[in-house]
mmCIF file as gemmi writes it, N, C-alpha and C atoms, coordinates in Angstrom:
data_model
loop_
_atom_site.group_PDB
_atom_site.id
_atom_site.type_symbol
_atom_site.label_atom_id
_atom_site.label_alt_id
_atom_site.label_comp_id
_atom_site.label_asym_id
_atom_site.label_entity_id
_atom_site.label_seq_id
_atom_site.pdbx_PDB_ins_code
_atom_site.Cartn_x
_atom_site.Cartn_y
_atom_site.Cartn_z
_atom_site.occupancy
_atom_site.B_iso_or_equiv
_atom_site.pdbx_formal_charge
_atom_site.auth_seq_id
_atom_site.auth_asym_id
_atom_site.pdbx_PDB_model_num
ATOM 1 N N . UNK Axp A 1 ? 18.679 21.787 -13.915 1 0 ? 1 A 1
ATOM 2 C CA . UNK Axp A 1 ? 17.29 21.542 -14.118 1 0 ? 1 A 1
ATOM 3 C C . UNK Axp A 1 ? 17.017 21.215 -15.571 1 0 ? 1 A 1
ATOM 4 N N . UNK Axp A 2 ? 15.983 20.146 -16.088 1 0 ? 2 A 1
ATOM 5 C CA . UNK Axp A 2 ? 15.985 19.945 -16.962 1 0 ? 2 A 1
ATOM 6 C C . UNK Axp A 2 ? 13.986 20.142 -17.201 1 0 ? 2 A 1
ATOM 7 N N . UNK Axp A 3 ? 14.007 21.032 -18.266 1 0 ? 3 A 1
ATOM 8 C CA . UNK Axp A 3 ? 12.382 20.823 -18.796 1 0 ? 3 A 1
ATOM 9 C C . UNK Axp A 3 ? 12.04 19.598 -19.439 1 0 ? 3 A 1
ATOM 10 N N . UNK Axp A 4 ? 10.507 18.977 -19.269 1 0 ? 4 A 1
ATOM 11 C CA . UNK Axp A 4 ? 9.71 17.918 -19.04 1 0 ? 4 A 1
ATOM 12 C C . UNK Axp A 4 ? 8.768 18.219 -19.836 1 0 ? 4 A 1
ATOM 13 N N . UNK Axp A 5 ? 7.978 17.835 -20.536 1 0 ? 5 A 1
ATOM 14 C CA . UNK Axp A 5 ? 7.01 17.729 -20.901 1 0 ? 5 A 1
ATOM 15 C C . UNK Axp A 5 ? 5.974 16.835 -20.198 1 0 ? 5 A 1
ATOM 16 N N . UNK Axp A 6 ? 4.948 16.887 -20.204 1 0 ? 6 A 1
ATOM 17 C CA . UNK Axp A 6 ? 4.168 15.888 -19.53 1 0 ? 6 A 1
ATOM 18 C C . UNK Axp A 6 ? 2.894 15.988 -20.082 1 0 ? 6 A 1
ATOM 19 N N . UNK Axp A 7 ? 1.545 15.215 -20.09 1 0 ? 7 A 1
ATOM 20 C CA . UNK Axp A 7 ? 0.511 15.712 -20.519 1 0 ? 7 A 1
ATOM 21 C C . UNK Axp A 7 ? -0.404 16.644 -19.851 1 0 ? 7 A 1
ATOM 22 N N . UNK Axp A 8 ? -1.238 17.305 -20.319 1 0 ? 8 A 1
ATOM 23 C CA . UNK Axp A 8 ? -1.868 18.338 -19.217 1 0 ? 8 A 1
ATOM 24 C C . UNK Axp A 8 ? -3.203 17.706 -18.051 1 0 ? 8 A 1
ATOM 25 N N . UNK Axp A 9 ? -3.176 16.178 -18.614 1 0 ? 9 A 1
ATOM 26 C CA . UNK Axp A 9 ? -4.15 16.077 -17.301 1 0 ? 9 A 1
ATOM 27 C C . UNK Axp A 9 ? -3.048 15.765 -16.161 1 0 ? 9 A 1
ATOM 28 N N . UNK Axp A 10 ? -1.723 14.891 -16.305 1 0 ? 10 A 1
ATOM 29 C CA . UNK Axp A 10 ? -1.206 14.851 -15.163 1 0 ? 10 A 1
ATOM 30 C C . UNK Axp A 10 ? -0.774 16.075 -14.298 1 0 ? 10 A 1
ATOM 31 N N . UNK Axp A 11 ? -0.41 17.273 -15.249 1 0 ? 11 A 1
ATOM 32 C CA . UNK Axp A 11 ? -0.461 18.188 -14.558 1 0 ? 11 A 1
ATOM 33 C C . UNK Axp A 11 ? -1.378 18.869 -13.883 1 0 ? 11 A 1
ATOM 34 N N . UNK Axp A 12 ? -2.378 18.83 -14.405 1 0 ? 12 A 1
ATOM 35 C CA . UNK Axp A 12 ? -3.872 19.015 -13.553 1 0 ? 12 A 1
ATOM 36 C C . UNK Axp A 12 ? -3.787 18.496 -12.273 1 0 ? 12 A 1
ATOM 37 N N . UNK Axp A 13 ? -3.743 16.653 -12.399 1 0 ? 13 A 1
ATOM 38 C CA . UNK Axp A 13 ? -3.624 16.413 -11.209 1 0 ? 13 A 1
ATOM 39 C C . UNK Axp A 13 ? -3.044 16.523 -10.415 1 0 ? 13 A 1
ATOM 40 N N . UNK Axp A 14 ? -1.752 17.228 -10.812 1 0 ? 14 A 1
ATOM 41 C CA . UNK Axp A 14 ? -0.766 17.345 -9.577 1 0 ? 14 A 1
ATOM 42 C C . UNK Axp A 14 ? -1.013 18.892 -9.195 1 0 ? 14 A 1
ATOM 43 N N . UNK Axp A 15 ? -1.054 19.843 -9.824 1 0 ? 15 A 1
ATOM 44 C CA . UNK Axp A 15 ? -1.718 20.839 -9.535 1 0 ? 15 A 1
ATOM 45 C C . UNK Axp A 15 ? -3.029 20.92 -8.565 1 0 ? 15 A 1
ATOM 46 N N . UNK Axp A 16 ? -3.326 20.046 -8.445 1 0 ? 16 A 1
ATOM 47 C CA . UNK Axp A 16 ? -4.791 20.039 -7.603 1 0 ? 16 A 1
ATOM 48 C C . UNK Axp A 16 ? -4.491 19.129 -6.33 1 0 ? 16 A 1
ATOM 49 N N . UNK Axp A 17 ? -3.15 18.236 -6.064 1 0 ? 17 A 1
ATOM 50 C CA . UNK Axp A 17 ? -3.042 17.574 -5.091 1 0 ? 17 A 1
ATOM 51 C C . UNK Axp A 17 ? -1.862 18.217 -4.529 1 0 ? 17 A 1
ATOM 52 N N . UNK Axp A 18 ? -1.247 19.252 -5.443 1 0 ? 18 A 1
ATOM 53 C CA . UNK Axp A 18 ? -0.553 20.49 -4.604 1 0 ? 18 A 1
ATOM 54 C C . UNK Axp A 18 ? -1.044 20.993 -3.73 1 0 ? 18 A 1
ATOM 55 N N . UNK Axp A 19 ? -1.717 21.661 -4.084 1 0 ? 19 A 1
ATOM 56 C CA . UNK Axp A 19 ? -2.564 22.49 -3.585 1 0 ? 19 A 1
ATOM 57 C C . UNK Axp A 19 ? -3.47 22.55 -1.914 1 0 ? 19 A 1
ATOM 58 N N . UNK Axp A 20 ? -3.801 20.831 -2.086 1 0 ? 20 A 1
ATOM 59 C CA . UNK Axp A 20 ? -4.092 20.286 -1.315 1 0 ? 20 A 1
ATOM 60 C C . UNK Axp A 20 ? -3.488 19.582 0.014 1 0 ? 20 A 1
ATOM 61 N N . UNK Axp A 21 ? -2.082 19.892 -0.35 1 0 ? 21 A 1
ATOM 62 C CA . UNK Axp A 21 ? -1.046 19.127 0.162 1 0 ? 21 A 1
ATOM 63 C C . UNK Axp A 21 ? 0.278 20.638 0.551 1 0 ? 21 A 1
ATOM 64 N N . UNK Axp A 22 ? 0.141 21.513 0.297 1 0 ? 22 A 1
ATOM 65 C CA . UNK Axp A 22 ? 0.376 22.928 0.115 1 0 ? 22 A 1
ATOM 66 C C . UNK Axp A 22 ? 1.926 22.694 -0.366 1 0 ? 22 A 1
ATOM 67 N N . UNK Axp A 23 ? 2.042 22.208 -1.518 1 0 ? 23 A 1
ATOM 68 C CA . UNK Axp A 23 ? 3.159 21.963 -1.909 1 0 ? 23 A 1
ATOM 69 C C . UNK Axp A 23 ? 3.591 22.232 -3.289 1 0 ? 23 A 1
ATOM 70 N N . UNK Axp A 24 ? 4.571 23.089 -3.635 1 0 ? 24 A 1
ATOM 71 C CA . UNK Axp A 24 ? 4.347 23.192 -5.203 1 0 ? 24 A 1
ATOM 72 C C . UNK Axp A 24 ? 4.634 22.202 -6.13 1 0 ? 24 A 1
ATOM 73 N N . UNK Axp A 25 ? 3.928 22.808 -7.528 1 0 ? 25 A 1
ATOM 74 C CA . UNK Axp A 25 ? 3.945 21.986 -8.568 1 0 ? 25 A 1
ATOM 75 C C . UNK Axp A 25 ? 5.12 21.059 -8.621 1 0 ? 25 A 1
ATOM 76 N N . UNK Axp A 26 ? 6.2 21.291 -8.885 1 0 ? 26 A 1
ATOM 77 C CA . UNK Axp A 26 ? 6.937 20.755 -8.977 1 0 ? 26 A 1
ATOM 78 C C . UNK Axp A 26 ? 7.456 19.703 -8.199 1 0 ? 26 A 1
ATOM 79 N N . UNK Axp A 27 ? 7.373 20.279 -6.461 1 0 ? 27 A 1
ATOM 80 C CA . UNK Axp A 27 ? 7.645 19.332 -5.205 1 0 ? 27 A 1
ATOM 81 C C . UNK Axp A 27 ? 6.625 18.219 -5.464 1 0 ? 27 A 1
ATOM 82 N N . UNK Axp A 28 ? 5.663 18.411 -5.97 1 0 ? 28 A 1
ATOM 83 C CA . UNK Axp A 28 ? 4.475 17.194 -6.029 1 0 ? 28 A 1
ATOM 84 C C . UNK Axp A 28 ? 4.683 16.375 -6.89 1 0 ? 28 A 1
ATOM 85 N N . UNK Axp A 29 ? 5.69 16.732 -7.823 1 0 ? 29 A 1
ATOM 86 C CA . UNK Axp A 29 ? 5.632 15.831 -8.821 1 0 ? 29 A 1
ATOM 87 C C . UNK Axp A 29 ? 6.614 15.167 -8.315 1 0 ? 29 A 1
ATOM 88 N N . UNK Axp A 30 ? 7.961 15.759 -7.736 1 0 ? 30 A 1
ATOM 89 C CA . UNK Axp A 30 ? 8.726 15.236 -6.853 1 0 ? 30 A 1
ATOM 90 C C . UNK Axp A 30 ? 8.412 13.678 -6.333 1 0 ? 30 A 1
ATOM 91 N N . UNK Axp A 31 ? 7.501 14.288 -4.881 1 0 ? 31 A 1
ATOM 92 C CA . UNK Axp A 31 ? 6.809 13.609 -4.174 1 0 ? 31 A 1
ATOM 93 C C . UNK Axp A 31 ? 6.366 12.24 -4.655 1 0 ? 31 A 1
ATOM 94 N N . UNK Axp A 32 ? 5.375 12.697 -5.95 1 0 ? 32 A 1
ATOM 95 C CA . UNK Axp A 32 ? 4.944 11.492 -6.331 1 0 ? 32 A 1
ATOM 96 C C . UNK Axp A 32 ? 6.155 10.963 -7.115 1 0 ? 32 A 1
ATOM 97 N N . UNK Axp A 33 ? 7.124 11.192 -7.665 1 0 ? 33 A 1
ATOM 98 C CA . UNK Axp A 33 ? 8.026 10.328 -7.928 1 0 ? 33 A 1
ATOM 99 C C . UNK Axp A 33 ? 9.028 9.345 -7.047 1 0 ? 33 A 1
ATOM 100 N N . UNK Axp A 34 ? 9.22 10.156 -6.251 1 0 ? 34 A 1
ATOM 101 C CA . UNK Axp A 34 ? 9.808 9.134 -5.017 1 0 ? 34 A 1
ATOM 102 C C . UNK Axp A 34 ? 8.727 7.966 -3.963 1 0 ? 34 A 1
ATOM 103 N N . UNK Axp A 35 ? 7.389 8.453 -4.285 1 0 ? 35 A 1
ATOM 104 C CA . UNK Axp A 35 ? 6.775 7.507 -3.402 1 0 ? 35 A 1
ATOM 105 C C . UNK Axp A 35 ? 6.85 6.309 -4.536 1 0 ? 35 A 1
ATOM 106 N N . UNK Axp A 36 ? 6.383 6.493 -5.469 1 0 ? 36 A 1
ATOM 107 C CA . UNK Axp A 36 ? 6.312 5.511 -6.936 1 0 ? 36 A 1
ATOM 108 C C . UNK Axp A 36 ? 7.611 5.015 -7.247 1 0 ? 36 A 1
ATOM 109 N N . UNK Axp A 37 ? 8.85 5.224 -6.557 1 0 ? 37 A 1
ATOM 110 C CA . UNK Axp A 37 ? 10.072 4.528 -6.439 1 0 ? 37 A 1
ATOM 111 C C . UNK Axp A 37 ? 10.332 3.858 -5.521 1 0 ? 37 A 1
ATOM 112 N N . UNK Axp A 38 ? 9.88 4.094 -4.013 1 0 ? 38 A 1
ATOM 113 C CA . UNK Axp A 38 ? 10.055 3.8 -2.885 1 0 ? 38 A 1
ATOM 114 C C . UNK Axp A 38 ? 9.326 2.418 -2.617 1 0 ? 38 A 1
ATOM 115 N N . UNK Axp A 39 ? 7.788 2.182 -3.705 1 0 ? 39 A 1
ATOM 116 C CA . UNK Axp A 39 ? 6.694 1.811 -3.775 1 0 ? 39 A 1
ATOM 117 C C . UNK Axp A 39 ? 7.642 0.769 -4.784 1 0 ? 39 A 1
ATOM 118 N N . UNK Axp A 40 ? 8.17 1.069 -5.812 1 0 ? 40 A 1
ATOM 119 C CA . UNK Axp A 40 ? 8.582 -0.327 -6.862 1 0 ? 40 A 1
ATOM 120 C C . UNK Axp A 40 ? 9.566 -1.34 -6 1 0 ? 40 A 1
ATOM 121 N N . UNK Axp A 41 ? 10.2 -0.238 -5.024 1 0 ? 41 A 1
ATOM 122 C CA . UNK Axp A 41 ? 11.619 -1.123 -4.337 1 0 ? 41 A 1
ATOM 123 C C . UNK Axp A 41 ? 11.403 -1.68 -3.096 1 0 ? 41 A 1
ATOM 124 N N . UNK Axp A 42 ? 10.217 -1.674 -2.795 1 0 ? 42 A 1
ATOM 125 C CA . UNK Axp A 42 ? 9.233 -2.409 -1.719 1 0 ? 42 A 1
ATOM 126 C C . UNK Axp A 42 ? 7.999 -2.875 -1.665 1 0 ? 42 A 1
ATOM 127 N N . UNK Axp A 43 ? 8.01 -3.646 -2.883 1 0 ? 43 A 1
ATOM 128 C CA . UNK Axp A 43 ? 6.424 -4.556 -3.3 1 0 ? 43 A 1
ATOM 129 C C . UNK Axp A 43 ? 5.911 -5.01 -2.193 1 0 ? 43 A 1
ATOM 130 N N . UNK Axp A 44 ? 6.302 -5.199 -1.173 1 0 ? 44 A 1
ATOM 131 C CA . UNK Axp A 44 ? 5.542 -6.195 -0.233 1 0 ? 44 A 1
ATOM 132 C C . UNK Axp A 44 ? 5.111 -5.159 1.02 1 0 ? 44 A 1
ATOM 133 N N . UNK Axp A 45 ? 5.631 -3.648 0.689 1 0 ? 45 A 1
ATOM 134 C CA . UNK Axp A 45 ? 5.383 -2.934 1.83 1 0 ? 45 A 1
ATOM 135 C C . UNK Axp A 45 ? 3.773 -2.396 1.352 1 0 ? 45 A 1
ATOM 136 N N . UNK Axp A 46 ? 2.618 -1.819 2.476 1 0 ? 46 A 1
ATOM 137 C CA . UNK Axp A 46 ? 1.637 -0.991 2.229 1 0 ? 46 A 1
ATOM 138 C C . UNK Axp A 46 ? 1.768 0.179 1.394 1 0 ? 46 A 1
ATOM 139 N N . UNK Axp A 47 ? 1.757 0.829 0.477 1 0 ? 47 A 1
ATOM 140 C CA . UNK Axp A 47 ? 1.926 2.108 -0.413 1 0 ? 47 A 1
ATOM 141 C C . UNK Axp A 47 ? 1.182 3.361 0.814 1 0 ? 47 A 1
ATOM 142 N N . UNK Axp A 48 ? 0.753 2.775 2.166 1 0 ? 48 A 1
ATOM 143 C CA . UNK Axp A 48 ? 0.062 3.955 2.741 1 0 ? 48 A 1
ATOM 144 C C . UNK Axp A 48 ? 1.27 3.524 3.739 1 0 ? 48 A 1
ATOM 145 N N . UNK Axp A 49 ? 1.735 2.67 4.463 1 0 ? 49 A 1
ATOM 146 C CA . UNK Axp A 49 ? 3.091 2.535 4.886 1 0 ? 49 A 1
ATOM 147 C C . UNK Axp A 49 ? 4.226 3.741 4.463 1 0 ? 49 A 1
ATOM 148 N N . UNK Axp A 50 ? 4.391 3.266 3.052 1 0 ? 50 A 1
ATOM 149 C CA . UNK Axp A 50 ? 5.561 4.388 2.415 1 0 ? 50 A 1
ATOM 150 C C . UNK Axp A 50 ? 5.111 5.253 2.395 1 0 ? 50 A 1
ATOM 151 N N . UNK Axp A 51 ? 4.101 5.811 2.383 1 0 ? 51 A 1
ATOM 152 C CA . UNK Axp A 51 ? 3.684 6.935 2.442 1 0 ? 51 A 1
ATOM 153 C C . UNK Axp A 51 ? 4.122 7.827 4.083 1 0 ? 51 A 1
ATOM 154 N N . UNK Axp A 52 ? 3.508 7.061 4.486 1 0 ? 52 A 1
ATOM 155 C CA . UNK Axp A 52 ? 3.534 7.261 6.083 1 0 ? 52 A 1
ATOM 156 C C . UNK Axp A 52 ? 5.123 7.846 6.669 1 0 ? 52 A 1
ATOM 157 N N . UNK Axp A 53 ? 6.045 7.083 6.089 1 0 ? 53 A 1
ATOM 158 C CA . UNK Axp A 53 ? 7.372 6.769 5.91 1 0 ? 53 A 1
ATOM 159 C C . UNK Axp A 53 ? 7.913 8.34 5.365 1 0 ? 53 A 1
ATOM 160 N N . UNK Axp A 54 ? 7.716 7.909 4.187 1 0 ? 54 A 1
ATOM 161 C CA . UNK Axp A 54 ? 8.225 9.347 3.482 1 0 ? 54 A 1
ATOM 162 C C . UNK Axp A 54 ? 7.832 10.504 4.113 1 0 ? 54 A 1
ATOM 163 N N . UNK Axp A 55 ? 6.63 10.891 4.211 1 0 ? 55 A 1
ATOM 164 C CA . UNK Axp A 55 ? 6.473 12.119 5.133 1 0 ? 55 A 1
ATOM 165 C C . UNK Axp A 55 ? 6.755 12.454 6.254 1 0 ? 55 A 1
ATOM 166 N N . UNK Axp A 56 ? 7.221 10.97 7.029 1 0 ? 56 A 1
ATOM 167 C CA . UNK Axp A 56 ? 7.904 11.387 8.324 1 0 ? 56 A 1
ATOM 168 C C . UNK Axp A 56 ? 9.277 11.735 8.094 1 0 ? 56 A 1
ATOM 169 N N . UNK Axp A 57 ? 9.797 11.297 6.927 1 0 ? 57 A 1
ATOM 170 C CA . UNK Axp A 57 ? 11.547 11.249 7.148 1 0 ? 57 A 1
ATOM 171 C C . UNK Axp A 57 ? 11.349 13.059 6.395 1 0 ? 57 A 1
ATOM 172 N N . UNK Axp A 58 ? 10.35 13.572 6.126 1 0 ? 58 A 1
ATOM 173 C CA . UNK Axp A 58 ? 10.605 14.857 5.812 1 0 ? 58 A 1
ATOM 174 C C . UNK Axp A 58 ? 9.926 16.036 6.942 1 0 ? 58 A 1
ATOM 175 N N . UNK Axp A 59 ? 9.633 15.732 8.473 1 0 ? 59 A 1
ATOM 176 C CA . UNK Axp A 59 ? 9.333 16.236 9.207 1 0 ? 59 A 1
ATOM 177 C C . UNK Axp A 59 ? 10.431 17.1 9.78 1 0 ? 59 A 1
ATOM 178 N N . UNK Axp A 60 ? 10.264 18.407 9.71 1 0 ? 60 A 1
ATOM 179 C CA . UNK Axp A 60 ? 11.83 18.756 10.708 1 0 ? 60 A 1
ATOM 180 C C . UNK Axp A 60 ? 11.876 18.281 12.29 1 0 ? 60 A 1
ATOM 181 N N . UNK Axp A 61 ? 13.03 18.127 12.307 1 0 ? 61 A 1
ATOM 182 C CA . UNK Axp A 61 ? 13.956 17.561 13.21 1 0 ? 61 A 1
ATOM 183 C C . UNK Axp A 61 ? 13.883 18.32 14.736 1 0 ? 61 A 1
ATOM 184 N N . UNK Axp A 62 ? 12.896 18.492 15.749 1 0 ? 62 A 1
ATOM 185 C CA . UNK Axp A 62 ? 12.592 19.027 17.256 1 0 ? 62 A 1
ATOM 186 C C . UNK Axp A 62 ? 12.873 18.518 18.022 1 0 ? 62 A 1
ATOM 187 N N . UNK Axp A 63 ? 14.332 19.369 18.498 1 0 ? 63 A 1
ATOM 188 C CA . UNK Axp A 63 ? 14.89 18.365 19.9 1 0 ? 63 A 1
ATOM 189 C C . UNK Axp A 63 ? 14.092 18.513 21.058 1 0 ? 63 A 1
ATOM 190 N N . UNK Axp A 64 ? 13.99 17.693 21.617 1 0 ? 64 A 1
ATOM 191 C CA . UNK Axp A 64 ? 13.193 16.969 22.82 1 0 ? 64 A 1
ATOM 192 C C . UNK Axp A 64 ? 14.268 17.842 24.01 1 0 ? 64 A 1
ATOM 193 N N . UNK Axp A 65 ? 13.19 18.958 24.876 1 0 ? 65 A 1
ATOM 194 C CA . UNK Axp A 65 ? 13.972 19.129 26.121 1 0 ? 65 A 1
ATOM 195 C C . UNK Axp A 65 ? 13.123 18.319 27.183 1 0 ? 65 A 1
ATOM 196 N N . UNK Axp A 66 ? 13.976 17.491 27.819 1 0 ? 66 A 1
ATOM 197 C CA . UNK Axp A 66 ? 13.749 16.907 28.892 1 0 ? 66 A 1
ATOM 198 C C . UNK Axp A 66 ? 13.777 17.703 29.871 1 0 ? 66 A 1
ATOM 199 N N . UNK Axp A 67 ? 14.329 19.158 30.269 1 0 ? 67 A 1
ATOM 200 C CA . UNK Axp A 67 ? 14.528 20.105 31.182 1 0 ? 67 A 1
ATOM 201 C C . UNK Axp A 67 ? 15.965 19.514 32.27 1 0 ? 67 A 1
ATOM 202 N N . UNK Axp A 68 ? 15.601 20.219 33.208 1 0 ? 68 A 1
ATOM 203 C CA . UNK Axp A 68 ? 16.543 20.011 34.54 1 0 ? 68 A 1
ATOM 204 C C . UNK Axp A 68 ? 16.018 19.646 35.548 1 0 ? 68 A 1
ATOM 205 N N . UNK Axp A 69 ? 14.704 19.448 35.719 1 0 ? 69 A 1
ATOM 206 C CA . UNK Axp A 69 ? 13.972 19.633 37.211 1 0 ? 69 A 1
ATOM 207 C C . UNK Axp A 69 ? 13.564 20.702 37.878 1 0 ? 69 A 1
ATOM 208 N N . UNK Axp A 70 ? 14.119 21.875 37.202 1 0 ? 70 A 1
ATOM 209 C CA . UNK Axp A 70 ? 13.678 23.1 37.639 1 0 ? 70 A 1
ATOM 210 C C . UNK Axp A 70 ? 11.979 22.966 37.305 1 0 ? 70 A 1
ATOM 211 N N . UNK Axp A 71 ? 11.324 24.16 38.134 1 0 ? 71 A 1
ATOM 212 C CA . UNK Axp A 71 ? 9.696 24.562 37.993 1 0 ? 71 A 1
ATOM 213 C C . UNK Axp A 71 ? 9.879 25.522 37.336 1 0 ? 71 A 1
ATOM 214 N N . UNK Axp A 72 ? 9.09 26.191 36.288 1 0 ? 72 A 1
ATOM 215 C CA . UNK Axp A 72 ? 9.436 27.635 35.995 1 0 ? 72 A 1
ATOM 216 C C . UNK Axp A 72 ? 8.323 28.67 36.147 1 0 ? 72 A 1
């Protein structure tokens, strides 16, 4: 891990879209760094697209029971 400096309004804002997003400080800054990468390496995609995107590829993973045919 490496310490960052940053200015204190960006931290504000990410502090407040944590929060909102129930995610900590840090994961948010995360977050917004990979969408703002994902976003440079796909100019032509929607930024609410990647968005869309990113939060699905971080959904956990619920296998689908199809069952047996049994009633229960």
């Amino acid at each position: 891990m490496i310490a960052v400096r940053l200015p204190k309004y960006m931290v504000d804002d990410a502090k407040r879209f944590a929060a909102s997003q129930l995610r900590s400080l840090p994961k948010q800054i995360e977050y917004w760094y990979r969408l703002g990468k994902a976003c440079e390496q796909n100019p032509d995609l929607p930024v609410e697209f990647v968005k869309e995107c990113l939060d699905g590829a971080n959904e956990p993973s619920v296998p689908f029971d199809f069952g047996n045919g049994d009633a229960d």
